[in-house]
KEVEX-729964 format. One record per residue (C-alpha): x, y, z; residue in three letters; chain. Coordinates in steps of 0.2 Angstrom, whole numbers, plus 5000, padded with zeros to 4 digits. Layout:
<rs>
@u = X; v = Y; w = Z; resn = ala; chain = A .
...
</rs>
This chain:
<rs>
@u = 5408; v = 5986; w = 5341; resn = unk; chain = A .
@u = 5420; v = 5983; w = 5357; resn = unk; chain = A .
@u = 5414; v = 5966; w = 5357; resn = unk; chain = A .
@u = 5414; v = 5961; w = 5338; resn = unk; chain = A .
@u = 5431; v = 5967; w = 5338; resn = unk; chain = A .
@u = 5437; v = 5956; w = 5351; resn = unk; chain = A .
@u = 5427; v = 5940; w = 5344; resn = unk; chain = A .
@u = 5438; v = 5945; w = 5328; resn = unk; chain = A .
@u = 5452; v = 5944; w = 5337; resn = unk; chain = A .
@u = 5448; v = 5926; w = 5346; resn = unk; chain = A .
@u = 5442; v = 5921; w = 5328; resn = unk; chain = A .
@u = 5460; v = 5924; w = 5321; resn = unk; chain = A .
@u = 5472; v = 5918; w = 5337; resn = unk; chain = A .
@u = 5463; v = 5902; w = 5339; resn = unk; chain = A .
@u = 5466; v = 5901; w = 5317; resn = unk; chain = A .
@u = 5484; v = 5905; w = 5320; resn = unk; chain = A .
@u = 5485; v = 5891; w = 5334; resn = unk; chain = A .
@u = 5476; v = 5876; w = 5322; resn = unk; chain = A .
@u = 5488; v = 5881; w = 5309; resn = unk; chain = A .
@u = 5504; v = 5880; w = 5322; resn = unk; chain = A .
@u = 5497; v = 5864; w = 5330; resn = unk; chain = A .
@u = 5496; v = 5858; w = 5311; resn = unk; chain = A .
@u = 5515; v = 5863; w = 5308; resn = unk; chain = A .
@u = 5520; v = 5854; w = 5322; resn = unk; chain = A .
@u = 5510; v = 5838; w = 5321; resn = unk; chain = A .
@u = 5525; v = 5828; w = 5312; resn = unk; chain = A .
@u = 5529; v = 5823; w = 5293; resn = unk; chain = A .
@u = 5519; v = 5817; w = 5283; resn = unk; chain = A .
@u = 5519; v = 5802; w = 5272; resn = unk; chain = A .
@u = 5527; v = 5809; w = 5257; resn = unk; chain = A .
@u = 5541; v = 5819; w = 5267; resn = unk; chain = A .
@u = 5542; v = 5800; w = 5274; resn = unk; chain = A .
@u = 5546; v = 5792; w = 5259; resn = unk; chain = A .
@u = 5558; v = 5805; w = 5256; resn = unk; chain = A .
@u = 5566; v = 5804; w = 5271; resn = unk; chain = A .
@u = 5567; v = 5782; w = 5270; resn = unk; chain = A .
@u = 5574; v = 5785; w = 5253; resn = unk; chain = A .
@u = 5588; v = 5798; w = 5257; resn = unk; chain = A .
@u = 5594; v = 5785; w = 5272; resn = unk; chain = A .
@u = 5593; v = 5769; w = 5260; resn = unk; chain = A .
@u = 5606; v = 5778; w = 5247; resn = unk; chain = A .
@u = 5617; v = 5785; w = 5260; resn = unk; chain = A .
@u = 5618; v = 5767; w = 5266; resn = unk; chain = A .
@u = 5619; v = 5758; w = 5253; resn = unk; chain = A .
@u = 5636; v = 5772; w = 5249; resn = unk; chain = A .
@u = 5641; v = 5767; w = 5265; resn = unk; chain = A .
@u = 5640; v = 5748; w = 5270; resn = unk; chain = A .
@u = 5654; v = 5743; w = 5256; resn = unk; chain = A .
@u = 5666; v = 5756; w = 5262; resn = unk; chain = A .
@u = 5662; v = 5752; w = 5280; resn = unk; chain = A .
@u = 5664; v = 5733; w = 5277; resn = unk; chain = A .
@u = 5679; v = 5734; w = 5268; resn = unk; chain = A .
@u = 5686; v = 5745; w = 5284; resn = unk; chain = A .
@u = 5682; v = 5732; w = 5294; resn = unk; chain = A .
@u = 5692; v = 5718; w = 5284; resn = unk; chain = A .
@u = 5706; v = 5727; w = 5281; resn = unk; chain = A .
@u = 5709; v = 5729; w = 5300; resn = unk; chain = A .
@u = 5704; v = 5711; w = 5304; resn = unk; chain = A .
@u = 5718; v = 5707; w = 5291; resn = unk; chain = A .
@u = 5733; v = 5719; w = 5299; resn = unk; chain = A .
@u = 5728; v = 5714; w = 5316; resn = unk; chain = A .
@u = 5728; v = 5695; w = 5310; resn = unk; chain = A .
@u = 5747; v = 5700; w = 5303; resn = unk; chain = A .
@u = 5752; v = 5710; w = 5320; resn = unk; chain = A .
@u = 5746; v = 5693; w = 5330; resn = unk; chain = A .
@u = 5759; v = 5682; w = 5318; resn = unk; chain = A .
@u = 5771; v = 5693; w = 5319; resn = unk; chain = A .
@u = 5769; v = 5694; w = 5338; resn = unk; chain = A .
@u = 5769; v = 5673; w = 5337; resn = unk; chain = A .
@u = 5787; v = 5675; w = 5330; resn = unk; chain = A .
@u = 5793; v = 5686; w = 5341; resn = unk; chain = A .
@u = 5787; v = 5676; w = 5355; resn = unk; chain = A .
@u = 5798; v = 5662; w = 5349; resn = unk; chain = A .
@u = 5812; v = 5669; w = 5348; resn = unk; chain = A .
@u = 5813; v = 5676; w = 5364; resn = unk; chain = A .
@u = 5808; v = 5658; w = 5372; resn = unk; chain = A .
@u = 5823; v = 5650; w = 5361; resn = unk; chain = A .
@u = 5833; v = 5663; w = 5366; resn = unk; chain = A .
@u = 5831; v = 5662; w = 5382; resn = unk; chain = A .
@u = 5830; v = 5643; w = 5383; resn = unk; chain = A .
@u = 5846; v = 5641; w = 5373; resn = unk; chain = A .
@u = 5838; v = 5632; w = 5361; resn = unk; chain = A .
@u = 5827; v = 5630; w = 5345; resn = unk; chain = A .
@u = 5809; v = 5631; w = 5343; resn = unk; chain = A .
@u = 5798; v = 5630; w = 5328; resn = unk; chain = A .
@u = 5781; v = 5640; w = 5324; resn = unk; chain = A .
@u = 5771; v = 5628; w = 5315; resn = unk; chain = A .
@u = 5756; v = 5632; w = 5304; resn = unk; chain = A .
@u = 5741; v = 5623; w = 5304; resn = unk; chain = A .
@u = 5734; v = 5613; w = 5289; resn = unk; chain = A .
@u = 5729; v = 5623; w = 5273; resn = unk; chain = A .
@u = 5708; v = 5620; w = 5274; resn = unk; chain = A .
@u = 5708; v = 5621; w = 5293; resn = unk; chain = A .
@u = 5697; v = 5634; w = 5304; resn = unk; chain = A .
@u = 5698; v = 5643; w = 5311; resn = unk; chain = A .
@u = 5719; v = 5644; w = 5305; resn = unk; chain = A .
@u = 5730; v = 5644; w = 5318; resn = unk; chain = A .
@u = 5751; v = 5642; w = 5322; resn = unk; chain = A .
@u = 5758; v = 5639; w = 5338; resn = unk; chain = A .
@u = 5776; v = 5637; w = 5347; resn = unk; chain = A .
@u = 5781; v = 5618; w = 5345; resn = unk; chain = A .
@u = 5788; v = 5619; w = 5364; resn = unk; chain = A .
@u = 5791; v = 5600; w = 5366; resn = unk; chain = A .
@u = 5798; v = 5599; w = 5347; resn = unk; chain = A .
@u = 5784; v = 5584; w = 5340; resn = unk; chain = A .
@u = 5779; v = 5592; w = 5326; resn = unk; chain = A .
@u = 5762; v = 5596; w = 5331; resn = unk; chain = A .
@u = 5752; v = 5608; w = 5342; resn = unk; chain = A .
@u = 5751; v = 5600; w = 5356; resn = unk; chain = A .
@u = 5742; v = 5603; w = 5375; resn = unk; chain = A .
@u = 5753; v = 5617; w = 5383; resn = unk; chain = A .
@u = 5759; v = 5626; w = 5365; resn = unk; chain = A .
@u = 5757; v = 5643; w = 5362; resn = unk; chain = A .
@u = 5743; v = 5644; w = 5349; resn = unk; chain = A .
@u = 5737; v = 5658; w = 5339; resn = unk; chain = A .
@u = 5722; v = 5658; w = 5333; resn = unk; chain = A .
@u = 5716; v = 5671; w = 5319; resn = unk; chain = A .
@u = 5697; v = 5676; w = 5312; resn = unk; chain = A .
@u = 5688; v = 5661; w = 5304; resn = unk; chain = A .
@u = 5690; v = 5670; w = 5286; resn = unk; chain = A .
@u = 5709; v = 5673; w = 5287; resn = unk; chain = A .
@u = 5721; v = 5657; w = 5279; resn = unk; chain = A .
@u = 5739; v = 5657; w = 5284; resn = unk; chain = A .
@u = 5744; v = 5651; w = 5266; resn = unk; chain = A .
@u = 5760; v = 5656; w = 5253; resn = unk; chain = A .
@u = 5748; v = 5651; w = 5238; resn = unk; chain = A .
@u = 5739; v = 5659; w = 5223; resn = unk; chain = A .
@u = 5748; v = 5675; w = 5232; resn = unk; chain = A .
@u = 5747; v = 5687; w = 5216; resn = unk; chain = A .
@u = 5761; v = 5698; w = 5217; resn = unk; chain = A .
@u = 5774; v = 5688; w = 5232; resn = unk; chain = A .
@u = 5787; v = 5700; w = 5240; resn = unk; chain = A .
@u = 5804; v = 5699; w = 5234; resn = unk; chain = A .
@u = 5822; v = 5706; w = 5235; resn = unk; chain = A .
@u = 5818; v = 5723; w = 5226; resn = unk; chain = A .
@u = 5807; v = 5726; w = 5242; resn = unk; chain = A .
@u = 5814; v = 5718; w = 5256; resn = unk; chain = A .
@u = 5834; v = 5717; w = 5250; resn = unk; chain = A .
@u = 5836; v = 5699; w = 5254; resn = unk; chain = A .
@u = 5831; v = 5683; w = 5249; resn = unk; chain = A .
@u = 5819; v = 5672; w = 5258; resn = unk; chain = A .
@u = 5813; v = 5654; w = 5257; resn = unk; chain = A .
@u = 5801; v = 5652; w = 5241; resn = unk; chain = A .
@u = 5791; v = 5637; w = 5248; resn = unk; chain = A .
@u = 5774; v = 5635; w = 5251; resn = unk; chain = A .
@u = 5777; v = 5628; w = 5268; resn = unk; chain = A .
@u = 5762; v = 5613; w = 5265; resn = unk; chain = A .
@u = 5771; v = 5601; w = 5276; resn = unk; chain = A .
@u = 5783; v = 5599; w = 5289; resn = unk; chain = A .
@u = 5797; v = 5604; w = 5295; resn = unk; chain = A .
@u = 5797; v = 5615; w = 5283; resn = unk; chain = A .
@u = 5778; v = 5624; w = 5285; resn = unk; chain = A .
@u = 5786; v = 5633; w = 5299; resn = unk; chain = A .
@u = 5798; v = 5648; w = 5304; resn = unk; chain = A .
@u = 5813; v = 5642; w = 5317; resn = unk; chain = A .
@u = 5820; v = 5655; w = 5328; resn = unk; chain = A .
@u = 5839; v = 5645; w = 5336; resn = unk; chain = A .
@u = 5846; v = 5649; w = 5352; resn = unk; chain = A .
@u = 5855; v = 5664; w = 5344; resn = unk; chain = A .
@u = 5838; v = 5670; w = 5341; resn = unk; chain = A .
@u = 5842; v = 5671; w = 5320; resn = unk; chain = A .
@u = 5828; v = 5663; w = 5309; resn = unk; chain = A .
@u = 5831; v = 5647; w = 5300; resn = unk; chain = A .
@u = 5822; v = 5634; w = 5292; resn = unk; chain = A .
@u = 5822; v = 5618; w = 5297; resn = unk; chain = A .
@u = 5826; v = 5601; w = 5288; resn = unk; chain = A .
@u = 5820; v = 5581; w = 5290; resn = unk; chain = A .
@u = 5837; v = 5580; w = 5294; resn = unk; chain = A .
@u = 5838; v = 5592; w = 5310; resn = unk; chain = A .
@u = 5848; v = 5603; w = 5303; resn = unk; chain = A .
@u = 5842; v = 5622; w = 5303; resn = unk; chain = A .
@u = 5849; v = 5633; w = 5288; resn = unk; chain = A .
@u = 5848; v = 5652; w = 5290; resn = unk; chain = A .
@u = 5839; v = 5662; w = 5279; resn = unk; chain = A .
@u = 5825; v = 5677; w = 5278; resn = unk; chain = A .
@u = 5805; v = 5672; w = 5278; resn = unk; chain = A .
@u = 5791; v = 5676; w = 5271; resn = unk; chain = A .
@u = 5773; v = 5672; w = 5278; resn = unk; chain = A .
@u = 5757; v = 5677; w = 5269; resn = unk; chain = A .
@u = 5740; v = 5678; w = 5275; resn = unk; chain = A .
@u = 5724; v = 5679; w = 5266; resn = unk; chain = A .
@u = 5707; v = 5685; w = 5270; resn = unk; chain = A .
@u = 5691; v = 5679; w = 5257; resn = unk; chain = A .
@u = 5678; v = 5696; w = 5256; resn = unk; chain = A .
@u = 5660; v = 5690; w = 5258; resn = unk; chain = A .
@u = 5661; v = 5701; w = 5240; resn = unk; chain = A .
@u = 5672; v = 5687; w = 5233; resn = unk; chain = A .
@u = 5687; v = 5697; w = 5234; resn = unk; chain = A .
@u = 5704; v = 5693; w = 5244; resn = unk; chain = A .
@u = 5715; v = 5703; w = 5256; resn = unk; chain = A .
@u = 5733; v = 5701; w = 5259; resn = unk; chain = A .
@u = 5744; v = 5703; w = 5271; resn = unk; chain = A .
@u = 5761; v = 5696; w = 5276; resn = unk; chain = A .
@u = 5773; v = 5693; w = 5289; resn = unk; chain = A .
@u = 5794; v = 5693; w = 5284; resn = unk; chain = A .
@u = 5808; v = 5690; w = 5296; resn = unk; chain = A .
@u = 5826; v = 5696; w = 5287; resn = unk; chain = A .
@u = 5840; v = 5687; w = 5291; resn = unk; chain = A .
@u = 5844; v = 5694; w = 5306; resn = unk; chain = A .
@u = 5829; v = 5692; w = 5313; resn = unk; chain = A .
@u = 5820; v = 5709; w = 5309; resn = unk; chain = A .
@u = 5800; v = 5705; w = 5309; resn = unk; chain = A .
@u = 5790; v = 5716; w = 5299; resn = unk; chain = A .
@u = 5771; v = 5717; w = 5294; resn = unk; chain = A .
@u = 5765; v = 5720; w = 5276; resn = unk; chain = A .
@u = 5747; v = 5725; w = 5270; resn = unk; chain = A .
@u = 5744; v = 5722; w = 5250; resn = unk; chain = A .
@u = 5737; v = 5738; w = 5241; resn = unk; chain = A .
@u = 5728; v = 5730; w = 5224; resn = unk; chain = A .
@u = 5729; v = 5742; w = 5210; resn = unk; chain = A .
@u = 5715; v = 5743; w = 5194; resn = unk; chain = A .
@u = 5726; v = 5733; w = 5183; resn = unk; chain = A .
@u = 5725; v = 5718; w = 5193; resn = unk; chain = A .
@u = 5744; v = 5722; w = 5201; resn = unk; chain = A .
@u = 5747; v = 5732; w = 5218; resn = unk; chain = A .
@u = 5759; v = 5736; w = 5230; resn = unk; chain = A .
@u = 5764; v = 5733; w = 5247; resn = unk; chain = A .
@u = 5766; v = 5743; w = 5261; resn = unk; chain = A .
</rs>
């Protein structure tokens, strides 16, 4: 009986362990499935969010680096006792770019600072939906598209005050406004943009669309 008992008990352990080795021998194809399926929606919740993440930074940084371009060039004129433009390359170029029109030809030329931003980002005042104005920045600035030069680009004088250039060579004193925009792979636009006050304060924008087809800046 001593023995039956005991090949009872072998019976049952080695049951017990084909049933744990089972447990523990992974998923099975419909838990699978499941599993794919959970990671697919998750994803799909995600991506957008994550892309938008993405261009919204790529178009603050691509703000920050114009605002930097004109802080740059009014140190250099300030300290050169002198004037110097930041000219904006042609709408339609890529990647855009602006640089500090050292040698004052009216062109980018070998040994100006450029700037160069992200190949979807335009440096461009058009089709801009709701433009900046006095009721947000409590002073005027140029409203120009700035298409061609001398007037496409932002002059810092020797004072280090901003000013807008003429054909003439004269430079009149003003506040500025610079947009830039950034075309979603979704089809949508991001905008952001640079203004420099009339006494030279530079400040970066970011534009916060609303439902209604309006939106604010910030």
């Amino acid at each position: 009986m001593a023995v039956k008992g005991e090949g009872v008990v072998i019976v049952k352990s080695m049951a017990k362990s084909r049933a744990s080795l089972a447990l523990q021998s992974g998923f099975t194809l419909a838990e699978m499935i499941i599993v794919v399926a959970i990671i697919l929606v998750v994803s799909a919740m995600a991506i957008p969010n994550l892309t938008r993440a993405i261009d919204a930074s790529r178009i603050k940084g691509s703000a920050q680096a114009l605002a930097a371009a004109y802080q740059d060039a009014r140190i250099r004129a300030t300290q050169k006792d002198t004037s110097y433009q930041v000219l904006v390359s042609p709408l339609g170029m890529v990647p855009a770019q602006v640089c500090i029109d050292l040698d004052g030809d009216g062109t980018c030329s070998a040994g100006d600072p450029v700037t160069t931003f992200p190949a979807q980002v335009r440096v461009s005042n058009l089709g801009v939906p709701v433009p900046l104005g006095p009721a947000q920045l409590n002073y005027w600035t140029i409203d120009a598209d700035h298409l061609t030069p001398p007037s496409n680009g932002l002059t810092w004088n020797a004072l280090g005050l901003p000013c807008q250039q003429s054909s003439a060579g004269t430079c009149t004193a003003m506040g500025w406004v610079q947009y830039l925009q950034l075309q979603r792979a979704n089809g949508d636009v991001m905008y952001a943009a640079v203004t420099v006050s009339p006494t030279g304060r530079v400040k970066t924008w970011t534009f916060i669309p609303s439902g209604n087809g309006n939106g604010t800046w910030r």
